[in-house]
C-alpha positions in Angstrom: -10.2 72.9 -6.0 -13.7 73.3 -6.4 -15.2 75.8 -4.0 -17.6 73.5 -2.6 -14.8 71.3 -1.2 -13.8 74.8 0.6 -17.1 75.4 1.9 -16.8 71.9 3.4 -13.3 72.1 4.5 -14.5 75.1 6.8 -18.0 73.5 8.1 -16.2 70.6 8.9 -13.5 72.4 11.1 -16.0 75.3 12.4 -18.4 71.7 13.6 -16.2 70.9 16.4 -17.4 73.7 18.2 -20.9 72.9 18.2 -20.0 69.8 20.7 -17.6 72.0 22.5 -20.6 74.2 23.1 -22.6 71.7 24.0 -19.9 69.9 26.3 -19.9 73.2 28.6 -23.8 73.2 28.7 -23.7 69.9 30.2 -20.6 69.9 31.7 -21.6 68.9 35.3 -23.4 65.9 34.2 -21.2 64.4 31.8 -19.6 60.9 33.4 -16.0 60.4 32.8 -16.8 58.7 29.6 -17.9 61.9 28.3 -15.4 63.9 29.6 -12.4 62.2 27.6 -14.8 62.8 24.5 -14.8 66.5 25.3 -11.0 66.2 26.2 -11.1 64.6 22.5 -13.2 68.0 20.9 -10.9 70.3 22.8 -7.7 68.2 21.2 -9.4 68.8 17.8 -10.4 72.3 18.0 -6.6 73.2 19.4 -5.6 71.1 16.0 -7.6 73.1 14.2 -6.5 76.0 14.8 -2.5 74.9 14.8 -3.1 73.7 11.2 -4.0 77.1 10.6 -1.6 78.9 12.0 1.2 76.4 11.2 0.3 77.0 7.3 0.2 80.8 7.6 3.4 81.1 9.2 5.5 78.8 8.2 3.8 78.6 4.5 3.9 75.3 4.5 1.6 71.8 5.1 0.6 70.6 8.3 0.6 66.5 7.6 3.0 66.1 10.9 0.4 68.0 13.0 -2.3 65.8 11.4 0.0 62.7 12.2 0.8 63.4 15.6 -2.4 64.0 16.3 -4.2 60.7 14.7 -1.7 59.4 17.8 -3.3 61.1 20.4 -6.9 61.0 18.7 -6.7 57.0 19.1 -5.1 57.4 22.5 -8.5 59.1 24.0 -10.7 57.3 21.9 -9.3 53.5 23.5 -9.2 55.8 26.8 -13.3 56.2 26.3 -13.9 52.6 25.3 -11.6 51.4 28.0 -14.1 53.1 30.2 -17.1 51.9 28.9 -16.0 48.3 29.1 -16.2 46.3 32.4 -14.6 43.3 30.9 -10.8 43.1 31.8 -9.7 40.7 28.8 -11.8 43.8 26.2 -9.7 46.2 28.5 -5.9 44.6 28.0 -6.8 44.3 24.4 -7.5 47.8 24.6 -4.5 48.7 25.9 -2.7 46.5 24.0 -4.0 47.8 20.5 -3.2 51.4 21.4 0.4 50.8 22.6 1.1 48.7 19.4 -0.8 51.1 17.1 1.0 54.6 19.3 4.9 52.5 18.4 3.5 51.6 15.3 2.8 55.2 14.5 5.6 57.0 15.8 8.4 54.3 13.9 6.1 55.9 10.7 6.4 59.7 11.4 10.3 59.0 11.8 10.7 57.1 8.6 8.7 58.5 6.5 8.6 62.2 5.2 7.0 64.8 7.4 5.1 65.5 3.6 3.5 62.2 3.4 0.2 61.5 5.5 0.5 58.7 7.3 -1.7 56.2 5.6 -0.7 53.2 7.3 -1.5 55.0 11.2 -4.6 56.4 9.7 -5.8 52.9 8.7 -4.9 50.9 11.7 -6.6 53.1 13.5 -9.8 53.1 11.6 -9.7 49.0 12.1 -9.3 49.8 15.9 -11.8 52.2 16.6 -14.6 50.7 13.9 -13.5 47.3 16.0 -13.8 48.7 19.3 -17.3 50.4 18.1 -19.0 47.4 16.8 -17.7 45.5 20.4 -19.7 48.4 22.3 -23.1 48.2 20.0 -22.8 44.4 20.6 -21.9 45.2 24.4 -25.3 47.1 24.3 -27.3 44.9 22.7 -26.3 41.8 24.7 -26.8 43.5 28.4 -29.6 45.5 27.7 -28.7 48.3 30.0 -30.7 51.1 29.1 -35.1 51.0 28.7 -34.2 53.6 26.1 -30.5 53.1 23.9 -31.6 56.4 22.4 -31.5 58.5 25.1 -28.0 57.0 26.3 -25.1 59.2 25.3 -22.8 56.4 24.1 -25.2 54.8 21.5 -24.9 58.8 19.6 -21.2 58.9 20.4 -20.4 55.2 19.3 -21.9 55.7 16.3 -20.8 58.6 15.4 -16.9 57.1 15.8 -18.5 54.4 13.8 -19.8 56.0 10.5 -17.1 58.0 10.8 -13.9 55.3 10.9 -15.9 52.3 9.0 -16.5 55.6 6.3 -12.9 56.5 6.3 -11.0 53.2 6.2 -10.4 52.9 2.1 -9.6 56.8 2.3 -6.9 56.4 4.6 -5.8 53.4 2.9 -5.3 55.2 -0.1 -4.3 58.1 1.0 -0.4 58.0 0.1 -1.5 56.4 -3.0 -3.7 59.3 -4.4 -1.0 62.1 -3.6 1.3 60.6 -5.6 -0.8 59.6 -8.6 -4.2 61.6 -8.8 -3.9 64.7 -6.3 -6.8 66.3 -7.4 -8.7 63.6 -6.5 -7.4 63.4 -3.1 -8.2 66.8 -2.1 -11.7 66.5 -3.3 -12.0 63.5 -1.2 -10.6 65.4 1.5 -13.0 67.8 1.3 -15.7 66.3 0.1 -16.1 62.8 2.0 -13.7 63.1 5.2 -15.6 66.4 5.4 -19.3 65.6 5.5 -18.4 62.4 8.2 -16.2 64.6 10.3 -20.0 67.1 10.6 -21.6 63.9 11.3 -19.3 63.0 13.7 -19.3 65.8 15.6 -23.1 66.1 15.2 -24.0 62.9 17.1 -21.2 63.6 19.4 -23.0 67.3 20.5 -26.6 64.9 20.3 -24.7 62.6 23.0 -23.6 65.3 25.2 -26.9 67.0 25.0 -28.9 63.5 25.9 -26.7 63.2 28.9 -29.4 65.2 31.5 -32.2 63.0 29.9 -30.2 59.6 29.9 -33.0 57.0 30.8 -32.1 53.2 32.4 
């Protein structure tokens, strides 16, 4: 692999402690919207680092860490939106699309090898979450909440889950596909594309948490 896509590999798992950093800063005014987002940065940092580990020791991939934890990355991130929505019928589809998308994803990881990414997971959850994203920009837009949507912490967070999944969705889809037949191209993907959205990700994540003392309705 070109050692540009290792540079980028590395920024893009060194950014989630930039919002981690941030998160602490302004810990005692984050709402409990913001909390499961840090709860979200702490789950990725501790994924992080048990790739890492998991690799060194045991020599070997870590697609079931990655797998088991796209589960509990879509888990939190319905957990934020079910928060931010006041609407009960938005909040039992909520729940509804992550219990369907958490059995859908386990009954993968057991029937499929531990080798393979799971493509299909990755993708349902990119629908849900770009879904669920484009529900809260219209949620803003129609209610008119805040005098200033740039200083409110969800409009940096939602869109950040935004470019982010939307960006992602014919990666994941494709996935499975490019490991059998072009891996080169895969882990230049990887580490090209899935790495500079995951830095923008966590970038207007940290811009979130940060606007959270200067939020303005």
């Amino acid at each position: 692999m070109d050692p540009i896509y290792d540079i980028l590999s590395y920024c893009s798992a060194c950014s989630t402690i930039v919002p981690f950093i941030f998160g602490l800063l302004k810990s005692k005014y984050l709402s409990k919207n913001e909390k499961t987002i840090f709860i979200y940065i702490i789950l990725a940092i501790l994924t992080e680092l048990g790739s890492i580990f998991y690799e060194d020791i045991f020599n070997s991939q870590n697609i079931l860490i990655l797998n088991v934890y796209t589960i509990l990355e879509a888990i939190i991130i319905c957990a934020y939106y079910y928060l931010f929505f006041l609407s009960k019928k938005i909040r039992w589809l909520i729940i509804l699309l992550a219990l369907s998308f958490t059995v859908i994803s386990i009954y993968q990881i057991i029937v499929n090898q531990k080798s393979n990414l799971n493509n299909v997971s990755f993708t349902i959850e990119s629908v849900i979450i770009t879904f669920l994203s484009i529900l809260a920009f219209n949620d803003l837009l129609k209610n008119a909440v805040y005098s200033n949507i740039l200083s409110a912490p969800v409009f940096w967070i939602n869109s950040g889950f935004l470019l982010y999944f939307s960006g992602n969705l014919l990666l994941h889809l494709f996935s499975s596909f490019l490991q059998v037949h072009a891996l080169s191209a895969f882990y230049e993907l990887w580490g090209l594309w899935h790495s500079v959205l995951n830095i923008i990700l966590y970038t207007l994540i940290s811009i979130g948490f940060w606007k959270t003392k200067t939020l303005q309705i």
